[in-house]
TITINU-956965 format. One line per 10 residues: number of its first residue (from 1); their letters; for each residue x, y, z of C-alpha. Coordinates in Angstrom, 2 decimals, always signed. Example, Ala and Ser with C-alpha at 12.3 -4.5 7.8 and 13.67 -1.06 7.14 Angstrom:
BEGIN
1	as	+12.30:-4.50:+7.80; +13.67:-1.06:+7.14
***
This chain:
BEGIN
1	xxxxxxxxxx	-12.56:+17.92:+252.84; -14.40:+15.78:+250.07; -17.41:+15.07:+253.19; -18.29:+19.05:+253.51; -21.95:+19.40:+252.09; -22.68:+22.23:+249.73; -26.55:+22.25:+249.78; -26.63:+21.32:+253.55; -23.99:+24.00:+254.51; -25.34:+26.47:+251.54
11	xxxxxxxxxx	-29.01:+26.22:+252.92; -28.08:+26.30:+256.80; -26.31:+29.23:+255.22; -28.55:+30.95:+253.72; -31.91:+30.45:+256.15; -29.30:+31.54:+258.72; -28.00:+34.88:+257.03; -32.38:+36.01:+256.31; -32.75:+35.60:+259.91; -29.74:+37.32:+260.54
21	xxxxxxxxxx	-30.96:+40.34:+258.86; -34.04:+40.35:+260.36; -32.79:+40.40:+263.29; -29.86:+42.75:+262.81; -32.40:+44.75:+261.27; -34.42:+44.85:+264.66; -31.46:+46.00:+266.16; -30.27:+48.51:+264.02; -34.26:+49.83:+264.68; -33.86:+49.80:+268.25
31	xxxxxxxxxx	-30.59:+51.86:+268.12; -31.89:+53.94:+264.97; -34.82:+54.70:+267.13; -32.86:+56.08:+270.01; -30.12:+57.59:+268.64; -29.24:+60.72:+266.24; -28.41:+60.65:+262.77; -25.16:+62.17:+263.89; -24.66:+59.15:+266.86; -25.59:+56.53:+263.79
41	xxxxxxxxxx	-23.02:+58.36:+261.58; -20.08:+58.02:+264.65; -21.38:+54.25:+265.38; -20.47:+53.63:+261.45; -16.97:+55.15:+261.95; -16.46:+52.86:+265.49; -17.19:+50.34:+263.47; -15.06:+50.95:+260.40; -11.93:+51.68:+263.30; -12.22:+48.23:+264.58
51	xxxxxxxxxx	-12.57:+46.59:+261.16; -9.24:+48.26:+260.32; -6.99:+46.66:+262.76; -8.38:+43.52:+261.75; -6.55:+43.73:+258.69; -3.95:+40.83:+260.01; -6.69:+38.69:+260.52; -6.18:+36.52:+257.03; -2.94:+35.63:+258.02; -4.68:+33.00:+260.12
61	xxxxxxxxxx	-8.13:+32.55:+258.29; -6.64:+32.40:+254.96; -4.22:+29.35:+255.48; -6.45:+27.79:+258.24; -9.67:+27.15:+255.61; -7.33:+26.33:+252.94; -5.26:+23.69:+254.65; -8.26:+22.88:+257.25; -9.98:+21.49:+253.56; -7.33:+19.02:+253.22
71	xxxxxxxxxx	-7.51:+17.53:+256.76; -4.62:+19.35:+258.20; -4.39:+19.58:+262.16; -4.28:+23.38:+262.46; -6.73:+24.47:+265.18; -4.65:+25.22:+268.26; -2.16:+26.61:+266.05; -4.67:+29.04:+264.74; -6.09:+29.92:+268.04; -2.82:+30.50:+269.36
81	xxxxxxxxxx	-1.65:+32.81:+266.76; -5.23:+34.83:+266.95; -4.13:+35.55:+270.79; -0.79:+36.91:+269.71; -2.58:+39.35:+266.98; -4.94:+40.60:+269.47; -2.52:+42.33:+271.69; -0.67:+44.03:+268.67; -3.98:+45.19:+267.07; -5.89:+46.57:+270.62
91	xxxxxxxxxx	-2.32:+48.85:+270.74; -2.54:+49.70:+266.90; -6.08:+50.67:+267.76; -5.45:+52.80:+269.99; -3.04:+54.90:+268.56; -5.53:+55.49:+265.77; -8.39:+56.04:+268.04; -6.41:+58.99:+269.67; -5.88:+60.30:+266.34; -9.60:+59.99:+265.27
101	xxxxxxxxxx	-10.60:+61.18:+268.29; -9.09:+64.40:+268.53; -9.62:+65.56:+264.66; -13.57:+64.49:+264.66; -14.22:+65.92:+268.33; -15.47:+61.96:+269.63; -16.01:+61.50:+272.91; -12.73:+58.57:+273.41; -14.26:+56.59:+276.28; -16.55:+55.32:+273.29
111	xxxxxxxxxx	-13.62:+53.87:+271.35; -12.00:+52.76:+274.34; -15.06:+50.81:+275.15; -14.98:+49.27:+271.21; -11.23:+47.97:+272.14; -13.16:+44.91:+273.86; -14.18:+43.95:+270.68; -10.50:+43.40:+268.68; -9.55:+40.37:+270.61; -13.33:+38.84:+270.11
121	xxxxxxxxxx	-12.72:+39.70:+266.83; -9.39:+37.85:+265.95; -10.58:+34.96:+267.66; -13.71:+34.58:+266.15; -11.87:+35.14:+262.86; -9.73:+31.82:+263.68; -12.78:+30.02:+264.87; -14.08:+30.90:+261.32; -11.14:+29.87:+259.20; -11.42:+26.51:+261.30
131	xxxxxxxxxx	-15.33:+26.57:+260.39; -14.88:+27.07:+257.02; -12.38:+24.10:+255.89; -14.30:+21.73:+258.36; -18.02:+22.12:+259.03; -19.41:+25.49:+257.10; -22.62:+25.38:+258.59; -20.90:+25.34:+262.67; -20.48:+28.98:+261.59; -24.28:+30.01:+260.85
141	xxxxxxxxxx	-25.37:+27.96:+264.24; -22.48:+30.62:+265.86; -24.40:+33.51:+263.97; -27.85:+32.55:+264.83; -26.50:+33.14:+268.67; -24.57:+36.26:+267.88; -28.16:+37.65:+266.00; -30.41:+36.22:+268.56; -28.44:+37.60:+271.47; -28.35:+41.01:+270.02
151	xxxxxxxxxx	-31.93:+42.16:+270.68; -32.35:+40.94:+273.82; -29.34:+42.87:+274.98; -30.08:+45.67:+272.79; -33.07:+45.95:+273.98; -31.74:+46.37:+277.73; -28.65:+48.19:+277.48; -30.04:+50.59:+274.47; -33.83:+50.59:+275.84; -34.55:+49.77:+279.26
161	xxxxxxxxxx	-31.31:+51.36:+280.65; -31.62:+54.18:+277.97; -26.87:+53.89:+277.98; -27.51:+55.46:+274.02; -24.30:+54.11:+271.61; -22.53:+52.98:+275.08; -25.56:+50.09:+275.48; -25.69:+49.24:+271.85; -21.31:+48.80:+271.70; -21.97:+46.57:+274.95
171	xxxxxxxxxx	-24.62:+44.85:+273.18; -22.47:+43.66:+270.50; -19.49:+42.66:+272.39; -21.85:+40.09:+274.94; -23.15:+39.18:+271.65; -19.85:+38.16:+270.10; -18.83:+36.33:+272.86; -21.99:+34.30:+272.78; -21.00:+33.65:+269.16; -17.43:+32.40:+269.91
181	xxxxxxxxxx	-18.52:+30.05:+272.94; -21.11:+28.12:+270.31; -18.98:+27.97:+267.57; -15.78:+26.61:+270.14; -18.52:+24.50:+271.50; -19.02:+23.21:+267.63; -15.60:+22.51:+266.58; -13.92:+21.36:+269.97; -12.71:+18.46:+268.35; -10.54:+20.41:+265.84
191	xxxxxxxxxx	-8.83:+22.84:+268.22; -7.34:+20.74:+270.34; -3.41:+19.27:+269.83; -0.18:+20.68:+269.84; +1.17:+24.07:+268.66; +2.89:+23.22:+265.30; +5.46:+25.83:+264.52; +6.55:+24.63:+261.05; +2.83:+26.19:+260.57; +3.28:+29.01:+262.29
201	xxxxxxxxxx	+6.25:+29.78:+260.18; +4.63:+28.95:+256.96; +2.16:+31.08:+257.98; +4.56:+34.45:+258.19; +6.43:+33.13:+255.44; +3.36:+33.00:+253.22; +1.81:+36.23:+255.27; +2.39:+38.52:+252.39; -0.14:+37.00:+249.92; -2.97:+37.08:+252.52
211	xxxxxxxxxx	-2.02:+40.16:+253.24; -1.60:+41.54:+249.98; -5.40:+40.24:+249.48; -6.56:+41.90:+252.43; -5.52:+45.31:+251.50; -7.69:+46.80:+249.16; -10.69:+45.36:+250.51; -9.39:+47.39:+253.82; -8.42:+50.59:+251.61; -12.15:+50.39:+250.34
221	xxxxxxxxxx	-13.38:+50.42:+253.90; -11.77:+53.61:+254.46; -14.44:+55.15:+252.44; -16.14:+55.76:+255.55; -13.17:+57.85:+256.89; -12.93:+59.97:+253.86; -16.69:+60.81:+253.74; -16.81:+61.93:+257.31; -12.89:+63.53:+256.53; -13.77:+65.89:+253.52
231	xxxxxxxxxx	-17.55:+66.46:+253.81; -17.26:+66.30:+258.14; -20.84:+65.23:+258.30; -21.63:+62.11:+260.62; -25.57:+62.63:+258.85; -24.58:+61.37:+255.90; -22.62:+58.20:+257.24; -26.15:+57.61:+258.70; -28.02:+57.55:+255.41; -25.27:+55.26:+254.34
241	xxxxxxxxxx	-26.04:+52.79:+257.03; -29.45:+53.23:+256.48; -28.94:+51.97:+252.96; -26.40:+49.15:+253.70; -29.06:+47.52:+255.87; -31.63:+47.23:+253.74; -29.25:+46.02:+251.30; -28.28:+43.30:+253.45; -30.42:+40.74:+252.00; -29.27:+40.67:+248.91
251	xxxxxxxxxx	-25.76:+40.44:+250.17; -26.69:+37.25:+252.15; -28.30:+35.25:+249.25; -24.41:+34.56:+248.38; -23.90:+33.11:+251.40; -25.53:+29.90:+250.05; -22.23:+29.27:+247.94; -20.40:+29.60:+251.48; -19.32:+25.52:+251.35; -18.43:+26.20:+247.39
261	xxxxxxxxxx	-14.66:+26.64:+248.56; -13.98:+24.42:+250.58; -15.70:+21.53:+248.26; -13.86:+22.84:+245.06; -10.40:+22.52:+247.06; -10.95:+18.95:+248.16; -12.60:+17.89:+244.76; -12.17:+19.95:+241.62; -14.99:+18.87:+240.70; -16.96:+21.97:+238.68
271	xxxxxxxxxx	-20.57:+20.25:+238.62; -20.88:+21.54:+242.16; -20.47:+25.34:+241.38; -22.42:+25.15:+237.82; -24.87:+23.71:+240.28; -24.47:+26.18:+243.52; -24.11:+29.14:+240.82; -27.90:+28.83:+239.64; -28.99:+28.15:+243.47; -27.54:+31.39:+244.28
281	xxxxxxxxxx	-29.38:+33.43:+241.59; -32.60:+31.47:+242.36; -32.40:+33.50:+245.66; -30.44:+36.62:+244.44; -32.30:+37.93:+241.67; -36.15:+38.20:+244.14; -33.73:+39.33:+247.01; -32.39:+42.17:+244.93; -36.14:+43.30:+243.78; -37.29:+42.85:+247.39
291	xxxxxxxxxx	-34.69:+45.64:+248.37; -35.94:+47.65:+245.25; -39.75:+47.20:+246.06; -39.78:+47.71:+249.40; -36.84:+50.35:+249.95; -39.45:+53.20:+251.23; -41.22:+50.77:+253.88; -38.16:+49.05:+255.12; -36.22:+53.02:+255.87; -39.65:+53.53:+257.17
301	xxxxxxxxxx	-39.07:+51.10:+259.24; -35.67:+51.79:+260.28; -36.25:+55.63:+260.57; -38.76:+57.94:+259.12; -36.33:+60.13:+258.63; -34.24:+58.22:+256.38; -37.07:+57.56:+253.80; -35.11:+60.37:+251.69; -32.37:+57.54:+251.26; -34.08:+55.56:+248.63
311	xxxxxxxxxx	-31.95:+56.09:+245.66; -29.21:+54.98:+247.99; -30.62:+51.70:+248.61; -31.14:+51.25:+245.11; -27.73:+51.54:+244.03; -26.23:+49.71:+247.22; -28.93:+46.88:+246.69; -27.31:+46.79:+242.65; -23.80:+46.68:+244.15; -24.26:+43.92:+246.52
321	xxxxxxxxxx	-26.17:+41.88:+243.28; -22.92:+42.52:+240.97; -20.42:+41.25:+244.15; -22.31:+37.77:+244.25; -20.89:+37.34:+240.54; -17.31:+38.65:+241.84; -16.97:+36.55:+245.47; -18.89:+33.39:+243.42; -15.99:+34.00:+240.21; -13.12:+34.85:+242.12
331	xxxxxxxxxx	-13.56:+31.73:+244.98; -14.08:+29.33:+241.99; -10.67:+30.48:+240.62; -8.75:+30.35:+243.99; -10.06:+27.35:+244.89; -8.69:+25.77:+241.62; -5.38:+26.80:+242.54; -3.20:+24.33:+243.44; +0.29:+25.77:+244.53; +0.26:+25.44:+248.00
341	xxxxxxxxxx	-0.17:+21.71:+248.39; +3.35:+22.01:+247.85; +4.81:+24.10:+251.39; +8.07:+24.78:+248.97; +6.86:+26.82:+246.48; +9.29:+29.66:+245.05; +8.11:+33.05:+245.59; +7.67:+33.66:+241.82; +5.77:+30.89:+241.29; +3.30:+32.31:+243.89
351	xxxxxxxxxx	+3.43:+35.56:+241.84; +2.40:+33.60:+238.43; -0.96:+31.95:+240.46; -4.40:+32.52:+241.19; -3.51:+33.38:+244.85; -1.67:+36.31:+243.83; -3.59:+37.63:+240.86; -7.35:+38.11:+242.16; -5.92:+39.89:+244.91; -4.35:+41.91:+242.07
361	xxxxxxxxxx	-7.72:+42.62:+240.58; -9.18:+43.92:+244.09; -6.52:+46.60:+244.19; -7.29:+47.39:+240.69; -10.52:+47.97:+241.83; -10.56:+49.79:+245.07; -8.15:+52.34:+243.25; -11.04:+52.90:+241.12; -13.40:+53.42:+243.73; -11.44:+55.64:+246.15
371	xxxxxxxxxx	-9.75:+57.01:+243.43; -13.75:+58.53:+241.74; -14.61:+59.03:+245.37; -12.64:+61.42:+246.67; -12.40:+64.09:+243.40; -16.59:+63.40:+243.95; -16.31:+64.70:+247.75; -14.16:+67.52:+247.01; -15.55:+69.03:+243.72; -19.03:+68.49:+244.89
381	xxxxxxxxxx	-21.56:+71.27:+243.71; -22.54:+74.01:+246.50; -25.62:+72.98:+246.39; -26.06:+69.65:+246.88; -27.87:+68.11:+250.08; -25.99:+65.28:+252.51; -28.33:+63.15:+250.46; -27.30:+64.24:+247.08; -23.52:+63.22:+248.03; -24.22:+59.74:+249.45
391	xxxxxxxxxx	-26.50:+58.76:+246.13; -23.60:+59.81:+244.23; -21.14:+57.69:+247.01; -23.51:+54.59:+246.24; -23.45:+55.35:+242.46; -19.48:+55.48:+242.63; -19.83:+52.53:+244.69; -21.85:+50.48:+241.94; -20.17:+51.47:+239.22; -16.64:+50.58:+240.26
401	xxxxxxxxxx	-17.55:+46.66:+240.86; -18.91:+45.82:+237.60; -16.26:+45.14:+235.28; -14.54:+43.02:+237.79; -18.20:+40.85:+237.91; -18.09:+40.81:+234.26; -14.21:+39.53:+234.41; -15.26:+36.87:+236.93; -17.61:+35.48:+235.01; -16.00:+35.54:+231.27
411	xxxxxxxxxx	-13.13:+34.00:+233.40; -14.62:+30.91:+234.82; -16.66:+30.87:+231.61; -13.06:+30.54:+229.83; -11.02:+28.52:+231.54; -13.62:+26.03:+233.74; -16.33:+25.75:+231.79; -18.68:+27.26:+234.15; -21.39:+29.50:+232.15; -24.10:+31.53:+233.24
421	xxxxxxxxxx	-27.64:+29.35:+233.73; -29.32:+31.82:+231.17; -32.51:+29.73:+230.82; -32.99:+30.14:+234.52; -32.06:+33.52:+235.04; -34.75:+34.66:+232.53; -37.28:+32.74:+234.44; -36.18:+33.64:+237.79; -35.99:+37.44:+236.23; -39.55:+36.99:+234.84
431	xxxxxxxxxx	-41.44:+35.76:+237.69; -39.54:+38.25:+239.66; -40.82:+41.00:+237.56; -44.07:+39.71:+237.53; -44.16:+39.46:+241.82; -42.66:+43.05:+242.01; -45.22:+44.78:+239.73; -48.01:+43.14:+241.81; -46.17:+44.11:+245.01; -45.59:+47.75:+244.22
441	xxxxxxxxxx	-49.19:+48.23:+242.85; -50.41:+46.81:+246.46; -47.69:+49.20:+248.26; -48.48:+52.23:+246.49; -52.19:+51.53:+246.56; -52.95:+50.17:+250.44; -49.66:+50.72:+252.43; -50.25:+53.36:+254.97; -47.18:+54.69:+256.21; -47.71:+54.98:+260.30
451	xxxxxxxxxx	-45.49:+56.14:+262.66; -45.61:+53.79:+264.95; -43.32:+50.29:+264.08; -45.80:+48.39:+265.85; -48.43:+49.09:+263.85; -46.73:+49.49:+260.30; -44.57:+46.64:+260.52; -47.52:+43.99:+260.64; -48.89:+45.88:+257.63; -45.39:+45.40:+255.74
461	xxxxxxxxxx	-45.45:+41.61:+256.63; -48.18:+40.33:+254.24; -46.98:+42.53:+251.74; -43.44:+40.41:+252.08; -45.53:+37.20:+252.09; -47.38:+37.43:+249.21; -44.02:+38.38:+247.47; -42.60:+35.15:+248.41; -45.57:+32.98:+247.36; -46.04:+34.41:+243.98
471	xxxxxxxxxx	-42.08:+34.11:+243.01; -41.38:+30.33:+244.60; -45.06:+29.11:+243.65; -44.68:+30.34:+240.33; -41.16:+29.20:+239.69; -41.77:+25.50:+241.57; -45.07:+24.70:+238.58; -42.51:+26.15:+235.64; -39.25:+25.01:+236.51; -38.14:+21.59:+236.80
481	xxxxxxxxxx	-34.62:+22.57:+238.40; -36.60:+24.33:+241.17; -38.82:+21.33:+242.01; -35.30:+19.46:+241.96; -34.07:+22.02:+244.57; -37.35:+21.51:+246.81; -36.92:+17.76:+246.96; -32.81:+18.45:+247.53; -34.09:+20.77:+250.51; -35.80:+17.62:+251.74
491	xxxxxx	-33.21:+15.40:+250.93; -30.88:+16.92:+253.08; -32.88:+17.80:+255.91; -33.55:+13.77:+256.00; -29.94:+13.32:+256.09; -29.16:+15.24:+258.64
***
């Protein structure tokens, strides 16, 4: 839809997805805090078991955002179809979980527990795909719930009532269905209608090109499995998550090209990503130092214990940096694509578009990935640590996504016209230099590492502060795109 605002929705976005991992990262402490490395490590594969039977899910997100763009009545369609997916997924689920179960010794009234969460999950997916063609930002008000709800109820099943990884899986499944009454609550005027089945039978007509996209970003997920599989350590998985949270932020400064899509659909017009693209990096290149700078104090924070991890953030921190290029580069391209305005598109000319080809390029590179992985696992030297294996994981993990970022980007480059904002990258790159050498003097120098959260984590706050002042300060007196961006922050705040 040509109404959907990319600096609105992007911002909402973005101020959303920091306080989201602030948040999450309050909760992760609070179950960190009171469970085991080797609990952590089995919370990670719960997780990664309930992701999998998701795999369905774009069958109904996929077409739902697309068509939702171009003002097509699809809501109680998509809602509809979610409900049917949920009942084949909870039985998938647990014929895996039995499987799991039984070869990793887990106690299965855990995953039984975690089943709650697959029809949440499908629905909120549908909510999403609504959210996403419609109003972008109804999705971040849903998240600010599902984060805000979190700690609260973390905080009484995991604290107060001491239930260990039982509190913290009921924690998240109250929390999601806080999320999915806001965001219903947001776009009840979309999901209401009739059933339309000449949708649902595009839909499973179409199903193999979402699908075929979902796949290898659910064979990379099983990275997880294979760790805990060959080297049977849940310690390591928890050094891993450990190193994925602090990562986090970086990961979320993409989110502000979240209404990207959607716009590019309706319009075609490429002034909006050129413009979104340099937005991004304007919050992506400090996010990524503020990972590097303050790995140790942030797995301080988390767990003592995990401090050891830092080369692991590093690398994970690098990874999530190089997959802004590759979600930015590949939604620009699919968004372009045109074919299925027309409902009667041949199967070959599906096979000749964009739709079909960056899914292509996914597989490419998850075969990579899995396929350096697992020689890694199993020829690893004697005498290497837990640790040793899950830098090398993250390394693996790095390594394998940059040629597809450097693809993306010669891609769009080529064929829309859309270049890399050099000019501001170096001066977002130099004032972020600048900020992280004064940071990291100050850290090394006056940072006392207590025990205690309470009393380090005011200490780390200033330290983030000052960060933040020197970089936008710096970069609001030297660039004039940046004061534009301030006044656009205004701007749209007024409109709203």
């Amino acid at each position: 839809m040509s109404n959907v605002r990319v600096t609105y929705s992007g911002l909402i976005a973005l101020l959303v997805s920091i306080v989201g991992v602030i948040t999450g990262t309050i909760f992760v402490i609070l179950v960190t805090r009171k469970l085991s490395p080797e609990e952590l490590g089995l919370w990670t594969i719960i997780n990664s078991l309930v992701a999998y039977v998701f795999v369905v899910d774009p069958i109904v997100s996929y077409w739902s955002t697309r068509q939702a763009a171009r003002g097509e009545d699809i809501g109680k369609t998509a809602l509809s179809m979610a409900a049917l997916f949920s009942i084949g997924g909870i039985l998938v689920y647990f014929i895996v979980s039995i499987f799991v179960s039984e070869s990793l010794s887990i106690d299965f009234s855990l995953l039984l527990l975690s089943a709650i969460l697959i029809p949440l999950l499908f629905l909120h997916g549908a909510l999403s795909g609504i959210a996403f063609g419609t109003k972008p930002h109804s999705e971040q008000y849903a998240i600010v719930a599902f984060e805000s709800a979190k700690i609260p109820l973390g905080f009484l099943f995991v604290v107060f009532y001491q239930m260990g990884l039982y509190g913290a899986i009921l924690a998240i499944i109250f929390s999601n269905m806080i999320r999915i009454i806001v965001l219903f609550i947001q776009l009840r005027s979309y999901i209401f209608g009739q059933i339309k089945l000449h949708l649902i039978k595009f839909w499973f007509k179409m199903s193999w090109l979402p699908m075929y996209g979902m796949i290898p970003s659910f064979a990379i997920t099983l990275d997880v499995i294979i760790f805990s599989a060959i080297s049977n350590s849940l310690t390591g998985l928890a050094f891993w998550t450990a190193g994925i949270t602090v990562a986090a932020l970086v990961t979320q400064s993409g989110t502000i090209s979240q209404a990207l899509y959607p716009k590019l659909i309706a319009t075609q017009k490429k002034e909006f990503a050129k413009v979104n693209l340099q937005r991004t990096l304007f919050f992506a290149i400090p996010f990524l130092a503020l990972s590097v700078v303050f790995a140790k104090p942030l797995l301080h924070i988390i767990n003592p214990i995990y401090v050891g991890g830092i080369i692991i953030v590093y690398f994970l921190a690098s990874r999530a940096f190089v997959n802004i290029f590759i979600n930015f580069s590949y939604n620009v391209i699919r968004a372009y694509e045109q074919i299925d305005k027309n409902q009667n598109s041949s199967f070959g000319e599906y096979l000749k578009s964009k739709l079909f080809v960056i899914p292509t390029l996914t597989y490419i590179m998850s075969g990579i990935y899995l396929g350096s992985l697992i020689p890694l696992l199993l020829l690893k030297p004697s005498d290497w640590t837990e640790v040793d294996l899950v830098q090398m994981w993250s390394l693996v993990y790095f390594a394998s996504h940059i040629p597809f970022a450097v693809y993306g980007i010669f891609s769009i480059k080529r064929n829309y016209g859309i270049n890399l904002p050099w000019i501001h990258i170096t001066k977002f790159s130099i004032v972020t230099l600048l900020a992280s050498l004064v940071l990291n003097y100050l850290i090394e120098h006056y940072l006392e590492y207590k025990t205690s959260i309470w009393e380090f984590l005011p200490e780390v706050i200033p330290f983030v502060a000052l960060g933040g002042l020197i970089y936008f300060g710096i970069t609001y007196l030297i660039d004039n795109s940046t004061r534009t961006f301030f006044k656009s922050i205004f701007s749209e705040i007024i409109k709203k």
